[in-house]
C-alpha positions in Angstrom: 89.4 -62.4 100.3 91.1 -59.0 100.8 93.9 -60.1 98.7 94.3 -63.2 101.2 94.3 -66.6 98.9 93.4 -69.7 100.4 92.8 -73.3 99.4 90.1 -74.4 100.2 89.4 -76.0 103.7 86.9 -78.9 102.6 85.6 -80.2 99.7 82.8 -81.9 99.2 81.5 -84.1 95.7 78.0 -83.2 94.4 75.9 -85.3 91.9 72.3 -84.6 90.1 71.3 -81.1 88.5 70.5 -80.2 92.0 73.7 -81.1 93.4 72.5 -83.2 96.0 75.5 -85.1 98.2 76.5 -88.3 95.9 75.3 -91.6 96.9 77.5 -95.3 96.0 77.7 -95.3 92.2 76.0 -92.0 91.4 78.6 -89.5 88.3 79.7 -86.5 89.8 78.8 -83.5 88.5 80.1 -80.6 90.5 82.5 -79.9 93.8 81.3 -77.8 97.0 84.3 -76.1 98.4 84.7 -74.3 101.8 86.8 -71.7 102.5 87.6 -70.2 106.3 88.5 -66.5 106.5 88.5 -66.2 110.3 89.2 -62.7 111.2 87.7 -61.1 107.9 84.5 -58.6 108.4 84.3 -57.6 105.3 85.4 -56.8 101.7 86.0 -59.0 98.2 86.1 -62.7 97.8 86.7 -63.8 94.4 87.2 -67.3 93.1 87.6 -69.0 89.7 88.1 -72.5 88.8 88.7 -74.6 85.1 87.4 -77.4 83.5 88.0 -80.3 81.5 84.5 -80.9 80.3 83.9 -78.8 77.1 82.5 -76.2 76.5 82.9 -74.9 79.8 86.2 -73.7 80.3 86.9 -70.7 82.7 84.5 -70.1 85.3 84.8 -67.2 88.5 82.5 -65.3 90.6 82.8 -63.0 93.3 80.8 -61.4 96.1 81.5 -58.4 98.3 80.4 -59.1 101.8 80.2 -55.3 103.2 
């Protein structure tokens, strides 16, 4: 955010299409990931991740928080 990168601070497995928390023995099928930016107000967070599971690839997204 603001040219400040980050890892993020938690993350957190997801299963089902609605990406409901996983229970024992359920296939992931996405990640929730937090990020702090303590001290921020505003301006541009952008992320972007890769995958292994074809044809997916490249995905990123951004949101300006004004």
């Amino acid at each position: 955010m603001n040219g400040i990168s980050k890892a993020a601070g938690y993350t957190q497995y997801r299963c089902g299409s609605d990406l409901h928390v996983c229970a024992s023995g359920e296939t992931i099928t996405g990640w929730l990931y937090g990020y702090d930016f303590s001290g921020q107000e505003s301006g541009q967070f952008n992320v972007g991740t890769n995958s292994t599971a074809s044809p997916f690839g490249y995905w990123s997204d951004s949101i300006y928080i004004n």
